[in-house]
C-alpha positions as CSV (number, residue, x, y, z in Angstrom):
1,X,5.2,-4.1,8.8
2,X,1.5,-4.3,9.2
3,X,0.2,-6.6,6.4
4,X,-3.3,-8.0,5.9
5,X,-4.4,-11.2,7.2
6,X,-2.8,-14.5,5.3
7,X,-4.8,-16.1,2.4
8,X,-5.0,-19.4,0.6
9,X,-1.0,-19.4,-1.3
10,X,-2.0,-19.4,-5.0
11,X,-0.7,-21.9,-7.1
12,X,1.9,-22.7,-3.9
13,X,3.2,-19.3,-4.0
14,X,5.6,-18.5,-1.1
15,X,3.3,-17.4,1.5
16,X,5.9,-13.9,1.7
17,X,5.3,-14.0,-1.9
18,X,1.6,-13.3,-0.9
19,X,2.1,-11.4,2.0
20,X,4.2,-8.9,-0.2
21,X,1.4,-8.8,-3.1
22,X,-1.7,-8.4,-0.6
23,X,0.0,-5.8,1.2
24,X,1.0,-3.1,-2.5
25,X,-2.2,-4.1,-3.4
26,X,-4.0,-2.8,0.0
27,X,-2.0,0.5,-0.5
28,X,-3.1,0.8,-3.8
29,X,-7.0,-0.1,-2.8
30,X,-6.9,2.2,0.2
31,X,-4.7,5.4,-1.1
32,X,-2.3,4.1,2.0
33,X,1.1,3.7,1.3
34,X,2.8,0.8,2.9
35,X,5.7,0.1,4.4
36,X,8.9,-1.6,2.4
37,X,8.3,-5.1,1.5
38,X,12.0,-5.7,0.9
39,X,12.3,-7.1,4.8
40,X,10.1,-10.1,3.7
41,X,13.1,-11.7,1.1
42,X,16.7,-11.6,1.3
43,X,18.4,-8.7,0.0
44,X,18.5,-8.0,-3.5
45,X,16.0,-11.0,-4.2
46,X,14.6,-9.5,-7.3
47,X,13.5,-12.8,-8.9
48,X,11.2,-13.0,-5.9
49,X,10.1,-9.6,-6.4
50,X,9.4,-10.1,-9.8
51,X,6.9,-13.6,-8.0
52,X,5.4,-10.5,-6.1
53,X,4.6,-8.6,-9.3
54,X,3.3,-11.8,-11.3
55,X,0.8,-12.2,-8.6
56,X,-0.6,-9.3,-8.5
57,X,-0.9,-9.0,-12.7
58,X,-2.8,-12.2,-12.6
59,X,-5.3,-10.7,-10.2
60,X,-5.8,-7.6,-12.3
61,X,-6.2,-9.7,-15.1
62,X,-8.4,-12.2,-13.3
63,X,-10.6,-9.1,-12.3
64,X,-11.2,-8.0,-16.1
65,X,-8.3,-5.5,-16.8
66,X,-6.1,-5.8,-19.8
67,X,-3.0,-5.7,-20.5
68,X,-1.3,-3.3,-23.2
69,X,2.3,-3.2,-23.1
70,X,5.1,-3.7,-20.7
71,X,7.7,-0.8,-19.6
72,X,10.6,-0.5,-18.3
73,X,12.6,1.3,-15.6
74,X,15.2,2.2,-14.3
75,X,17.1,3.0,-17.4
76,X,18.4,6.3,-17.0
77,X,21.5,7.1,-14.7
78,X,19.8,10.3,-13.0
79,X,16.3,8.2,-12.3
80,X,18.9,5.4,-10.9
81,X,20.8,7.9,-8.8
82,X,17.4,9.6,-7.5
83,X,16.1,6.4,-6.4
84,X,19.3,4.4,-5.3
85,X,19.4,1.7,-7.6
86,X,21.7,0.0,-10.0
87,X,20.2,-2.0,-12.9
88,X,17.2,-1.6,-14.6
89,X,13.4,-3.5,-14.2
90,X,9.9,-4.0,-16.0
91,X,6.3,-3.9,-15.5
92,X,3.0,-4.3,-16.7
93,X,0.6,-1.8,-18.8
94,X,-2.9,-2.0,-18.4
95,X,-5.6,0.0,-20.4
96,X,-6.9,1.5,-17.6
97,X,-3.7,3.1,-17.3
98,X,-3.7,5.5,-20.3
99,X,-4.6,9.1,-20.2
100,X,-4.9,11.0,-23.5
101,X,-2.4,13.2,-24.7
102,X,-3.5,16.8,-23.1
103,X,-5.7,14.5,-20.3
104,X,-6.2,15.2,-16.6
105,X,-5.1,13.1,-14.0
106,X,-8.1,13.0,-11.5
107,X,-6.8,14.7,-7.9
108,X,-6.2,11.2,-5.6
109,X,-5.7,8.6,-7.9
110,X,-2.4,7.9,-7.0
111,X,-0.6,7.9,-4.1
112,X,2.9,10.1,-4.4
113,X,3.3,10.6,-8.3
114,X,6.3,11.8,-10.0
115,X,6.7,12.4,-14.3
116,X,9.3,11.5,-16.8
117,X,9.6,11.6,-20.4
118,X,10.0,8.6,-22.5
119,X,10.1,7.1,-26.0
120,X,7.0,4.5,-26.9
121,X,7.1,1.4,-28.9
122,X,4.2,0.0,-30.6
123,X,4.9,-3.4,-32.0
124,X,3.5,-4.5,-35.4
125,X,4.7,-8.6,-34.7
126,X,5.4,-10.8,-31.8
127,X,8.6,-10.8,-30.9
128,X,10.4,-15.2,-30.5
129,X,10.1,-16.4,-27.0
130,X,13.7,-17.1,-27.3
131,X,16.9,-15.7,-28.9
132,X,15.4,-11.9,-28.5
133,X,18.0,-9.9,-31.7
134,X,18.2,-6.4,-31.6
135,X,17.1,-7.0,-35.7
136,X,14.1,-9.3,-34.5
137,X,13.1,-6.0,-31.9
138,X,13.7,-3.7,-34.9
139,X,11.8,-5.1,-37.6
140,X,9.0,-5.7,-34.8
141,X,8.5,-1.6,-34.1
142,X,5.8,-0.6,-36.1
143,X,5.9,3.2,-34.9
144,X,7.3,5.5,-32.3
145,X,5.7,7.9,-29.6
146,X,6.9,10.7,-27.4
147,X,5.6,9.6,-24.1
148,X,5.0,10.4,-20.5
149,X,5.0,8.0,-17.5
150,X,3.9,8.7,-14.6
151,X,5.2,6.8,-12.1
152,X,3.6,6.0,-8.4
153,X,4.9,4.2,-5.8
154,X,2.5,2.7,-3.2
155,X,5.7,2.5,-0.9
156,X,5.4,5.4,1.6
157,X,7.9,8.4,1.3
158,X,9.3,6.1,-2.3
159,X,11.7,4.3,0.5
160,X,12.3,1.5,-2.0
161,X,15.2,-0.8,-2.8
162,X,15.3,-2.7,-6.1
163,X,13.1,-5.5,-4.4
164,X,10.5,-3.3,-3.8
165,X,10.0,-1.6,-7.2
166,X,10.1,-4.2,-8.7
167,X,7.3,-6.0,-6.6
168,X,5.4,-3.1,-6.8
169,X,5.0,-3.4,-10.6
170,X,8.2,-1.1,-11.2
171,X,6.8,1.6,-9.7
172,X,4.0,1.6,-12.3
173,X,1.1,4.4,-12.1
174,X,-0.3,6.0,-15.7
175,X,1.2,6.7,-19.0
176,X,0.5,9.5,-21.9
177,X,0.9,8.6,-25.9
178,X,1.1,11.2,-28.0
179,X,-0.8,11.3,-31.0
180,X,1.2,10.7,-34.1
181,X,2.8,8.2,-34.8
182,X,6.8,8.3,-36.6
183,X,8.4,5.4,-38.4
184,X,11.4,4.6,-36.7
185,X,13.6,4.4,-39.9
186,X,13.5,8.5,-39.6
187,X,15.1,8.4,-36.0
188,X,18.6,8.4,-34.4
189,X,17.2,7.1,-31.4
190,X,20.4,7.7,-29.2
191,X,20.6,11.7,-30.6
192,X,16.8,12.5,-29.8
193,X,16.9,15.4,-27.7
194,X,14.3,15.6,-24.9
195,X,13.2,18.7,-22.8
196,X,10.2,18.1,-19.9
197,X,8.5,21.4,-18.7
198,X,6.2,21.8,-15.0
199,X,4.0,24.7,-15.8
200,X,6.1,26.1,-18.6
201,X,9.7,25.5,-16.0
202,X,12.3,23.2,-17.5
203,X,12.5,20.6,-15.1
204,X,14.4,17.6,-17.2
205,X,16.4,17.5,-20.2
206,X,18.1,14.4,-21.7
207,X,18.2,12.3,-25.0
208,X,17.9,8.9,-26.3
209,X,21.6,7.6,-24.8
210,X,20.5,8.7,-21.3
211,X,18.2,5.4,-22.3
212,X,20.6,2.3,-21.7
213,X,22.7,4.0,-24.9
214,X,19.9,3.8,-26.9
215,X,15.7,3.1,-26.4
216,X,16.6,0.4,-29.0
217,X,18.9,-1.3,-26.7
218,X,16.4,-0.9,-23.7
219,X,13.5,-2.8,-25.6
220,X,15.7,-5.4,-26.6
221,X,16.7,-5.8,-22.7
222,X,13.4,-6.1,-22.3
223,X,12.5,-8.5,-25.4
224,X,15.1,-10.9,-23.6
225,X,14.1,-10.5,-20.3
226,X,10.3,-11.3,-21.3
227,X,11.4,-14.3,-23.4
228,X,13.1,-15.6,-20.7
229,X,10.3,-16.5,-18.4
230,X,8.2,-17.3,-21.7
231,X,6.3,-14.2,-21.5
232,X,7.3,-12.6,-24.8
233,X,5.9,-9.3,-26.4
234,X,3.1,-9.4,-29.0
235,X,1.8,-7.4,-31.6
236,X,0.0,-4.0,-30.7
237,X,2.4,-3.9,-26.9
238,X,3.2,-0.4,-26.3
239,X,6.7,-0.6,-24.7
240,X,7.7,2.6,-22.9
241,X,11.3,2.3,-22.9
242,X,12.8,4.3,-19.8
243,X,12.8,7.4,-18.6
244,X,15.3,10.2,-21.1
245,X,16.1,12.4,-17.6
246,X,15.2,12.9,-14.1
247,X,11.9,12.2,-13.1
248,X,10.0,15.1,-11.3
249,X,7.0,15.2,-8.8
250,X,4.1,16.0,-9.5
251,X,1.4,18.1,-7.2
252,X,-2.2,18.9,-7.9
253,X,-2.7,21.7,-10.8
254,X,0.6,20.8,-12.4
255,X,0.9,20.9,-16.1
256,X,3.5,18.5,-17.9
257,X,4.8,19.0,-21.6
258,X,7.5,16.8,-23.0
259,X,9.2,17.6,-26.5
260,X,11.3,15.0,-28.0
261,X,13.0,16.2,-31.4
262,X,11.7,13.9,-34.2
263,X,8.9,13.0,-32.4
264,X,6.6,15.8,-31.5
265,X,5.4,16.7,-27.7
266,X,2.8,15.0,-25.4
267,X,1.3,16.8,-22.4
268,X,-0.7,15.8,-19.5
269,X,-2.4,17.5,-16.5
270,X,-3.3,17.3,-12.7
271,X,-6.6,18.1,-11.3
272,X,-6.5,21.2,-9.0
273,X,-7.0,20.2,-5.1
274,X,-10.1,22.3,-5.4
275,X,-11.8,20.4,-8.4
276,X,-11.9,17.5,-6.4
277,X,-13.5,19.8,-2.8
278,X,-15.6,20.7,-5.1
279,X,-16.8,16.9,-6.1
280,X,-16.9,15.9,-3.0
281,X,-18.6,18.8,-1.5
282,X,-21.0,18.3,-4.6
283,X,-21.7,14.7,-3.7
284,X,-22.3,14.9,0.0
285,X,-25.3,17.7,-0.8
286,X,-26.9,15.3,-3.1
């Protein structure tokens, strides 16, 4: 694996630790992807994954992003199946992450993209940083989205183990809310019943149990796993719960609609490969 050039360990991190973080985060700086970082740990090492992922939050944080929400992945039998893993995982949400609902996704901004529909959180209360209740996470959930996520992997050709998703922030790359909000007390989460469309083809269908049983179940999963290393979620988080059916990829001039009965639809867009010719050929005559 080619990996850039050791720095100080931060806060005595394990210098693979580093190694790991400064190589996702050259991929994602340079539109590159990277080789697997798995062959730095021993197998299955996800709590040193999860070091990996820490490190590289505290940088974008250190450099002025902000965090949102947390989501999870990896909760949905056909995403675990597509990508050869067995248990779920979490990541971070930062502002700079969100397109509007009916946005555009600007032509190389992420590396090899893929879209999946989802169910979003918003938290009205922090959730205990112990002794996480699927009450506690209930009476927390101010409102419910539909969602997409659309997931990135800076790991070339999405070769990835559990160890590398989860150091590379779950796989993290944008997210869409849509725009209004529903109380949760009018849901059965586990019958919502989810259709995803490419350009007006059906390309997932699912519902709420394809989610861990239940999105409910998957946030409080979460809401433990958070209050476990002290990190707990607060009021205002977006949580996106998991993905309701298979992911699918995404290519330049795609056009993504979710519906999710009870909740509404969300939609999001790629940029056209010529849009962004055009830019460039635009800026180079200036």
């Amino acid at each position: 694996m080619t990996s850039p050039p050791e720095r100080v360990r931060p806060d005595g991190a394990d210098p693979r630790v580093v190694r790991a973080a400064d190589t996702l985060a050259e991929a994602a700086r340079t539109g590159l992807p990277c080789a697997p970082v798995r062959a730095l740990f021993a197998e299955g090492d996800v709590d040193a994954a999860y070091e990996v992922q820490r490190l590289n939050v505290r940088r974008a944080l250190a450099a002025g992003r902000r965090l949102t929400g947390r989501k999870i992945g990896l909760t949905s039998p056909a995403v675990q199946r597509q990508l050869g893993v067995d248990q779920p995982d979490f990541g971070a949400l930062f502002a700079d992450m969100q397109i509007r609902d009916g946005g555009r996704v600007p032509t190389g901004l992420l590396l090899q993209p893929k879209v999946e529909a989802e169910v979003a959180f918003v938290l009205g209360a922090d959730l205990p940083a112990s002794d996480c209740t699927g009450a506690g996470v209930l009476r927390a959930i101010e409102y419910v989205l539909p969602a997409l996520e659309i997931v990135d992997s800076r790991v070339a050709g999405w070769d990835i183990s559990i160890v590398d998703t989860v150091a590379d922030n779950a796989s993290s790359g944008l997210y869409v809310l849509g725009r209004t909000p529903v109380p949760l007390g009018r849901l059965d989460l586990p019958a919502l019943a989810m259709t995803m469309t490419r350009d007006g083809e059906e390309v997932s269908r699912g519902t709420g149990a394809d989610c861990l049983g239940s999105p409910l179940e998957a946030a409080v999963w979460l809401a433990s796993a958070l209050a476990a290393v002290n990190d707990p979620l607060r009021a205002g988080d977006v949580v996106l719960t998991g993905a309701l059916g298979p992911m699918a990829p995404a290519a330049p001039g795609d056009r993504f609609r979710t519906d999710i009965g009870g909740l509404g639809s969300v939609r999001v867009e790629f940029a056209p490969e010529d849009t962004a010719r055009a830019a460039v050929t635009e800026g180079e005559s200036r």
